[in-house]
C-alpha positions as CSV (number, residue, x, y, z in Angstrom):
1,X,8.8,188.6,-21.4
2,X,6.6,186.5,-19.2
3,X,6.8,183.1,-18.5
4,X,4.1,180.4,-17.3
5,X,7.0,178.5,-15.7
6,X,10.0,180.1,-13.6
7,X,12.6,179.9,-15.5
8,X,14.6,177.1,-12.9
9,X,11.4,175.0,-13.7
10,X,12.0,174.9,-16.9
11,X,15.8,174.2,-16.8
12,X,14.9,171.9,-14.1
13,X,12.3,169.9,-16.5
14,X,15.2,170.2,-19.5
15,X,17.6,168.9,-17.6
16,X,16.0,166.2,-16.2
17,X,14.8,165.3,-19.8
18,X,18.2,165.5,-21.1
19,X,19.6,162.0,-19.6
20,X,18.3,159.6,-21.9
21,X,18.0,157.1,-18.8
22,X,15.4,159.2,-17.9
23,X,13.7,160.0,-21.2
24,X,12.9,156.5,-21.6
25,X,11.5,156.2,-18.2
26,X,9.2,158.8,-18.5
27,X,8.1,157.7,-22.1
28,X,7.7,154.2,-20.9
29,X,5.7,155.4,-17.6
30,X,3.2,157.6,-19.7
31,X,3.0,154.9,-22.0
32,X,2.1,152.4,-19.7
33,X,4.9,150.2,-20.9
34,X,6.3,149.3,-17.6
35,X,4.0,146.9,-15.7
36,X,3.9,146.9,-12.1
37,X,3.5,144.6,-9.2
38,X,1.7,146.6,-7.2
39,X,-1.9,145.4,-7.5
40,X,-2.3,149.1,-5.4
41,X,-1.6,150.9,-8.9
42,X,-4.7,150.8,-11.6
43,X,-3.3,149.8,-14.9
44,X,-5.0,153.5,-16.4
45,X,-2.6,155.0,-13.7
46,X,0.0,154.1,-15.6
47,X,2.3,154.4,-12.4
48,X,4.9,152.0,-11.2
49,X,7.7,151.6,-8.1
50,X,10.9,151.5,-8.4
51,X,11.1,147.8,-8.3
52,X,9.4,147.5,-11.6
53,X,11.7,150.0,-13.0
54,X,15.1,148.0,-11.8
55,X,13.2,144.8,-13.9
56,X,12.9,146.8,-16.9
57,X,15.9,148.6,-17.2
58,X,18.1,146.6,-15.2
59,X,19.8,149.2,-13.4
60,X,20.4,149.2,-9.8
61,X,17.9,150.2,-7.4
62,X,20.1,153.1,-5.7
63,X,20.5,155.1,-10.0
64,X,17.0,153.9,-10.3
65,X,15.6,155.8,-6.9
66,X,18.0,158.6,-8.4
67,X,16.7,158.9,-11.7
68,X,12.8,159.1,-9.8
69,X,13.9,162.0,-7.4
70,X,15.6,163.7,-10.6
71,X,12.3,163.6,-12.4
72,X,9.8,164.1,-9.3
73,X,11.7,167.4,-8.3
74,X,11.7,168.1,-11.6
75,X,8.0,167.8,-11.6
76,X,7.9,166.1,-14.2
77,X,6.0,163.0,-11.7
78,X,5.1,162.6,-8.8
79,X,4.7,160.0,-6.0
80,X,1.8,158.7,-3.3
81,X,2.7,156.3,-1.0
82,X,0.2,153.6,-1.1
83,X,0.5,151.0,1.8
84,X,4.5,149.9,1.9
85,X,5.0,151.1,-1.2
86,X,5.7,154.4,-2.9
87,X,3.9,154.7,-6.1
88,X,5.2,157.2,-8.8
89,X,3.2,158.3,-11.9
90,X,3.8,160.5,-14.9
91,X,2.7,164.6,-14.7
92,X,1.2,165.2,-18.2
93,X,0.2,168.4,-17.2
94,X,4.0,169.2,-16.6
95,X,4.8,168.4,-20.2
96,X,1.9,170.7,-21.3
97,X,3.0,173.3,-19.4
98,X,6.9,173.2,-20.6
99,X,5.8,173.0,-24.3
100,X,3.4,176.1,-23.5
101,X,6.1,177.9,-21.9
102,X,9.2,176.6,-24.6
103,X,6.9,177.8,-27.4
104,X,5.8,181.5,-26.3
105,X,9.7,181.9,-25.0
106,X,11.2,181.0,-27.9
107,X,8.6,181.6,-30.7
108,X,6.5,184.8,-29.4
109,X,4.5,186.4,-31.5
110,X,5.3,190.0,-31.7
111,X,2.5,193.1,-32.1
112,X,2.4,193.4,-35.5
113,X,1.7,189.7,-36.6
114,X,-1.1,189.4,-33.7
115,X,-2.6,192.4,-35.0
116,X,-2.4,192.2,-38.5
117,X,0.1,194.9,-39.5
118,X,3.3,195.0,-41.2
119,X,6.1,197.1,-40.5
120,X,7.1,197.4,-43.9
């Protein structure tokens, strides 16, 4: 069995995918949905700060920060400081890489179908 991803990476990224708080941040970050007031971000960044997370969801800024760290040491995205602010965007190639990893783990194709043969 070999994985891509160590295996506490890909718990790690499960997990943090698991609270649907966080589901929906991450699908609204990669989909650009939450707009920012930083005018540091580019709108094809599709990044945003906390504070423009706390206006969309209305949680407080202490379980939004939270849900952030969750994700970033997840690396699901990351952050860049950009002037006073701390900028965080979505990590698509994190996403490839768990699909990639969930799908040879759990559906791997075994010797016989990659080479043709049948065992009976």
């Amino acid at each position: 069995m070999v994985m891509d991803m160590e295996s506490d990476m890909v718990l790690a990224m499960l997990h943090a995918l698991a609270d649907k708080t966080r589901f929906t941040i991450l699908q609204w970050m990669a989909k650009g949905a939450i707009a920012t007031c930083c005018d540091r971000i580019a709108a094809f960044e599709n990044g945003c700060c906390v504070a423009d997370v706390v206006a969309v969801t209305g949680l407080a800024q202490p379980t939004v920060s939270h849900h952030l760290k969750v994700l970033e040491k997840a690396g699901l995205v990351h952050k860049e400081p950009r002037g006073p602010w701390t900028c965080y965007f979505p990590n698509p190639q994190a996403i490839d890489a768990l699909l990639t990893t969930l799908r040879a783990e759990l559906y791997p194709k075994n010797d016989a179908e990659s080479n043709g043969s049948s065992c009976c």
